[in-house]
Backbone as a chain_set.jsonl record, in Angstrom:
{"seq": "XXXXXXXXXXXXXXXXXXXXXXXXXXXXXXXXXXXXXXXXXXXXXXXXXXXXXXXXXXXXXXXXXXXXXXXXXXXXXXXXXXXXXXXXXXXXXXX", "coords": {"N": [[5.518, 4.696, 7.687], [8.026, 3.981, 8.086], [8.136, 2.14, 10.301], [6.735, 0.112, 8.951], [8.509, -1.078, 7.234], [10.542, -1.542, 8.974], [9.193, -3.569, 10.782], [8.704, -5.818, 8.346], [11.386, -6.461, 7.513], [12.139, -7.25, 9.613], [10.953, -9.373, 10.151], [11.461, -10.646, 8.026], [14.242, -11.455, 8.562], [13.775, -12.796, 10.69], [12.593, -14.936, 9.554], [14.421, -15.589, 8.044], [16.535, -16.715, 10.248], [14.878, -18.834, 11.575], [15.179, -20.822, 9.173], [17.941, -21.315, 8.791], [18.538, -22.11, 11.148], [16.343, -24.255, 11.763], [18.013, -25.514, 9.837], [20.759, -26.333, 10.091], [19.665, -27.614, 12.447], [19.086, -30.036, 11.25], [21.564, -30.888, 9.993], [23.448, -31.447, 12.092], [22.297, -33.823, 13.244], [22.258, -35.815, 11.121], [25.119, -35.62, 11.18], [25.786, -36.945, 13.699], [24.242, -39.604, 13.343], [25.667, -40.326, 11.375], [28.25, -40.462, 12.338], [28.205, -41.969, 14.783], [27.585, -44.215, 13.59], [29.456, -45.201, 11.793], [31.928, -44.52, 13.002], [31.217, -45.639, 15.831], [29.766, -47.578, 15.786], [31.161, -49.738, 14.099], [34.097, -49.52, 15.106], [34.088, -48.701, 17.901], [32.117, -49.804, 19.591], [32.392, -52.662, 18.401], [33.864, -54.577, 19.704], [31.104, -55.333, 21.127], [28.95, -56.133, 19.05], [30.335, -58.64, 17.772], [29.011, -60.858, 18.273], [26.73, -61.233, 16.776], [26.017, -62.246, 14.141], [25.953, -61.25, 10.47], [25.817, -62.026, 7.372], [27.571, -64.212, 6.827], [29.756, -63.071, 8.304], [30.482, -60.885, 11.248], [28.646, -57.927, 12.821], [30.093, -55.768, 13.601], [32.204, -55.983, 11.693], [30.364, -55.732, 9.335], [29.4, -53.417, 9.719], [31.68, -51.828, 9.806], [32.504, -52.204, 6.772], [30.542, -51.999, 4.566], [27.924, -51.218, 6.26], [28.477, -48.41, 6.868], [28.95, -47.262, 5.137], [26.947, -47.469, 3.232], [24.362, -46.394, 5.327], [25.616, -43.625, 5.261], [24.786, -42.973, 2.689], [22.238, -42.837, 2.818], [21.488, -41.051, 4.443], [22.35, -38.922, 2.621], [20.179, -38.87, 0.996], [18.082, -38.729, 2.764], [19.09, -35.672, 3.756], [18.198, -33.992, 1.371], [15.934, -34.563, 0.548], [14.591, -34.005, 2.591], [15.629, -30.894, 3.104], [14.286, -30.246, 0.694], [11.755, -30.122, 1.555], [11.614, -28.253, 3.422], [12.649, -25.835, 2.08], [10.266, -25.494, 0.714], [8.593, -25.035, 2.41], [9.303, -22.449, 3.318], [9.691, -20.922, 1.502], [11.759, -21.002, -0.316], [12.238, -22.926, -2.57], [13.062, -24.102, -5.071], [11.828, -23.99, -8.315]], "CA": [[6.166, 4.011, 6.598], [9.487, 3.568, 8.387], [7.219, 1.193, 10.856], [6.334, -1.025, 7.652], [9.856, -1.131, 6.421], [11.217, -2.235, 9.725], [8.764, -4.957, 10.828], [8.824, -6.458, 7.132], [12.826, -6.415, 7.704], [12.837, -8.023, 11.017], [10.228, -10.803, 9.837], [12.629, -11.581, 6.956], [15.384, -11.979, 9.232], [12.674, -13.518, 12.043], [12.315, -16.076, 8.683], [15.766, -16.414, 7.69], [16.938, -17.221, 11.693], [14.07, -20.257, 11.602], [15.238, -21.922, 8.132], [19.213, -21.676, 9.014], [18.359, -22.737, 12.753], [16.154, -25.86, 11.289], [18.766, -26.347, 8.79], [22.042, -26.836, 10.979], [19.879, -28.523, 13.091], [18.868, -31.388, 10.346], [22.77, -31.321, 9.559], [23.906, -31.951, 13.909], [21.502, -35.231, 13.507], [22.988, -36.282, 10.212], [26.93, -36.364, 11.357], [25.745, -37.552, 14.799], [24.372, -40.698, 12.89], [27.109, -40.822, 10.773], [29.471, -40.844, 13.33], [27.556, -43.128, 15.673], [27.512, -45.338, 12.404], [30.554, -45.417, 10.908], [32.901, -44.952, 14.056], [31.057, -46.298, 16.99], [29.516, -49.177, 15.297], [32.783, -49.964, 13.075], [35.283, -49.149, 15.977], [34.705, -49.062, 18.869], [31.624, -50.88, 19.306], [32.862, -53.7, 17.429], [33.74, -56.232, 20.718], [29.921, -55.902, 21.596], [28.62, -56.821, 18.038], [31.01, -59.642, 17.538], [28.328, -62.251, 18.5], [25.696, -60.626, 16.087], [26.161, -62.936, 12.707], [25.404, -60.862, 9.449], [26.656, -62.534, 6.043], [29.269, -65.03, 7.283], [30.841, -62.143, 9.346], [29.952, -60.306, 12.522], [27.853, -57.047, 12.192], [31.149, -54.836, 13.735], [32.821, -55.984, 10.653], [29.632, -55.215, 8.168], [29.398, -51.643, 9.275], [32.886, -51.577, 8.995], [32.79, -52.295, 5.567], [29.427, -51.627, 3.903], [27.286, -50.244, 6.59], [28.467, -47.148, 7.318], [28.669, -46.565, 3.504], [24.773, -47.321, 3.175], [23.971, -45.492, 5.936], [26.037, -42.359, 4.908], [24.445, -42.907, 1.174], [20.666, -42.927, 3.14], [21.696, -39.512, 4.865], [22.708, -37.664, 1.694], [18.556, -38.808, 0.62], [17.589, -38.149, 3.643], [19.329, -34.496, 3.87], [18.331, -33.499, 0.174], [14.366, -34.707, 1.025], [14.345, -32.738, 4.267], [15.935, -29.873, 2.989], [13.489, -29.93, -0.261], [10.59, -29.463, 2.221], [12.336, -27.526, 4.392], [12.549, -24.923, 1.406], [8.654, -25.129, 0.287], [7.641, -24.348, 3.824], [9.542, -20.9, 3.403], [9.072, -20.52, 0.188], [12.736, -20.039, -1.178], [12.248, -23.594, -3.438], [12.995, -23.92, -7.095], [10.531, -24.228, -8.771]], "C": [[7.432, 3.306, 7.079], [9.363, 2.012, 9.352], [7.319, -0.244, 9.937], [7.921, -1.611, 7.357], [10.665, -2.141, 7.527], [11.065, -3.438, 10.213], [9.045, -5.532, 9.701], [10.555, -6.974, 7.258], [13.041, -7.286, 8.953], [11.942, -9.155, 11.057], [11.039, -11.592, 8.776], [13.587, -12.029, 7.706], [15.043, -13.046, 10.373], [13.129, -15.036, 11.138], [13.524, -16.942, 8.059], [16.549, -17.677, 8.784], [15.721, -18.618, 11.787], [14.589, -21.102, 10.74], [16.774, -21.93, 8.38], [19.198, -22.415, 10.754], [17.653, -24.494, 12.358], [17.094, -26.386, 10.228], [20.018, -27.035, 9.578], [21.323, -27.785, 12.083], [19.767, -30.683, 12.727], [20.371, -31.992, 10.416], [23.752, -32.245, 11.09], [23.569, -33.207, 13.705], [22.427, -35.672, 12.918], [24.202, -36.761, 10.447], [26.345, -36.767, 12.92], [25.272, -38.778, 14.342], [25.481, -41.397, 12.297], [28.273, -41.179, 11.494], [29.281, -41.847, 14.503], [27.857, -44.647, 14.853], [29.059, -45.939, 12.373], [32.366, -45.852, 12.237], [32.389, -46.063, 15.421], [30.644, -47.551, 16.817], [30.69, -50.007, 14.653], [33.506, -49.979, 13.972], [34.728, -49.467, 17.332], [33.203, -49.585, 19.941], [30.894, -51.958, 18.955], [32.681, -54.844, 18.184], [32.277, -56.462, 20.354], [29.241, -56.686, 20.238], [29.314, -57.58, 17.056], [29.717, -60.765, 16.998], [26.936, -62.142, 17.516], [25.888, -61.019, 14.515], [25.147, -61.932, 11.766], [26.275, -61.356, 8.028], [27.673, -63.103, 5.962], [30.129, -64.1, 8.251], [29.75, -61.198, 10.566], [29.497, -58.831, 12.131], [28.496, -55.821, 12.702], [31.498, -54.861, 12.604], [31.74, -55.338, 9.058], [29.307, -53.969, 8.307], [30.814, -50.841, 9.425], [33.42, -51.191, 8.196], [31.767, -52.233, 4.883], [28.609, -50.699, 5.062], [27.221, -49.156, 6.661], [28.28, -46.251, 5.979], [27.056, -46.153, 3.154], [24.288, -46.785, 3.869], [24.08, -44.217, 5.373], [25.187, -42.086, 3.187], [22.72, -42.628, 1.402], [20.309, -41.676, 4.105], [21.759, -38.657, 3.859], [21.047, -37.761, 1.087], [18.225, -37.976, 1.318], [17.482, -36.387, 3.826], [18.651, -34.004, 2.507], [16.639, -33.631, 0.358], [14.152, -33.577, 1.564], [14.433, -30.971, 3.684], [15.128, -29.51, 1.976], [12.299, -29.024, 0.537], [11.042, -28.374, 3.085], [12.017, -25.724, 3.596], [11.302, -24.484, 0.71], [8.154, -24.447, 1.12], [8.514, -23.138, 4.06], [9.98, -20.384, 2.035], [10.73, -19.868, -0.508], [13.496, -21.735, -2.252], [12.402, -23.045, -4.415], [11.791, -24.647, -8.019], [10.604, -24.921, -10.362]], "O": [[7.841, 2.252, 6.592], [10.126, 1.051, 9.249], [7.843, -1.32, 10.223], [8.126, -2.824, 7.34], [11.251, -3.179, 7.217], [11.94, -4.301, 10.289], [10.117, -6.085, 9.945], [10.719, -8.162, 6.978], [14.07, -7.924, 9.172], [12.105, -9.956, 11.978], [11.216, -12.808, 8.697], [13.856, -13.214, 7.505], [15.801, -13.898, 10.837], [13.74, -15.98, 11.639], [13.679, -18.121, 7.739], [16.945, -18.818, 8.542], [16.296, -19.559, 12.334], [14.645, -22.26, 11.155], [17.072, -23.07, 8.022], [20.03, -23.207, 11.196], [18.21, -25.571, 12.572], [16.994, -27.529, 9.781], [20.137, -28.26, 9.604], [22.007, -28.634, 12.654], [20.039, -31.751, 13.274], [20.592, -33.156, 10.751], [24.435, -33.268, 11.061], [24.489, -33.99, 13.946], [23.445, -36.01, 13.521], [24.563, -37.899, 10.148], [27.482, -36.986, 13.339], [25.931, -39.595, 14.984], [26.029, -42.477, 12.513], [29.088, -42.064, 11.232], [30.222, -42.427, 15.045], [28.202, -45.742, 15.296], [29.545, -46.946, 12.889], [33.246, -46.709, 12.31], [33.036, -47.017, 15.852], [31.014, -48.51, 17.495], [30.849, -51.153, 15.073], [34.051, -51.058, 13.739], [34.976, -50.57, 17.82], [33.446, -49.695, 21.143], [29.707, -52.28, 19.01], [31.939, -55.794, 17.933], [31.945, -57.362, 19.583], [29.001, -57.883, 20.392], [29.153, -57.44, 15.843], [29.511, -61.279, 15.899], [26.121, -63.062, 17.594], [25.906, -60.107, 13.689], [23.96, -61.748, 12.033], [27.405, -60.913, 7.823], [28.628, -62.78, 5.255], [31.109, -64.518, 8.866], [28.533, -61.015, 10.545], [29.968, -58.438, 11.064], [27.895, -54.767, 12.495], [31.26, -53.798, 12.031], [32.177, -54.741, 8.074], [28.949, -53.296, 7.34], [31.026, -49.643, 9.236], [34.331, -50.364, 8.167], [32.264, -52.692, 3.855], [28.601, -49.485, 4.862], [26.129, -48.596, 6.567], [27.77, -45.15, 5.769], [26.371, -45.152, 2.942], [23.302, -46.29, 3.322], [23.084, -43.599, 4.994], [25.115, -40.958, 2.7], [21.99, -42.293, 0.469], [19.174, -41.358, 4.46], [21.253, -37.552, 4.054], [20.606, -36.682, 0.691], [18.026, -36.795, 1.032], [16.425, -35.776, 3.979], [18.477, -32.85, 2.899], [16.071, -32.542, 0.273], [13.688, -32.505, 1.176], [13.576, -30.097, 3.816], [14.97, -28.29, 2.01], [11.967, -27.851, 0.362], [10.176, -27.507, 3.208], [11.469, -24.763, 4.135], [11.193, -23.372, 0.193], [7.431, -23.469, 0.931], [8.432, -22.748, 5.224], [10.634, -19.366, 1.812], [10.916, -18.758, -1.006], [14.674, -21.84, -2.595], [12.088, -21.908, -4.765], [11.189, -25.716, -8.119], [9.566, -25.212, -10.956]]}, "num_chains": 1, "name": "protein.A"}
């Protein structure tokens, strides 16, 4: 009985350690776009996509000032999707 009790116990935790391990690792991607986005495209670089015309202005300046927004606004989908399925395939969805 004590057998039963313990495997069952160390498969829950087996199950927990998979859905917090795929979860932080969805979240690593997420601010590594975001920050690829928002700073490296926006900042710093900006020189290289000078010459890259988007909407009368250069496409440093549009993720400057809109891209990184729309990006970051196509991550919070993205994360809230992911994480939906994420929670079917271990079964601790709302139902």
């Amino acid at each position: 009985m004590a057998d039963q009790t313990t495997n069952a116990t160390t498969d829950v935790g087996e199950e927990a350690s998979a859905y917090w391990s795929t979860n932080i690792r969805i979240i690593k991607i997420c601010l590594v776009i975001w920050a690829l986005v928002s700073f490296g495209f926006g900042i710093v670089f900006r020189p290289l996509l000078t010459s890259i015309p988007v909407g009368g202005t250069d496409l440093g300046f549009w993720f400057a000032q809109q891209g990184s927004i729309l990006v970051f606004l196509a991550l919070i989908f993205f994360y809230a999707l992911r994480m939906n399925k994420l929670d079917r395939e271990h079964g601790v969805d709302e139902e």
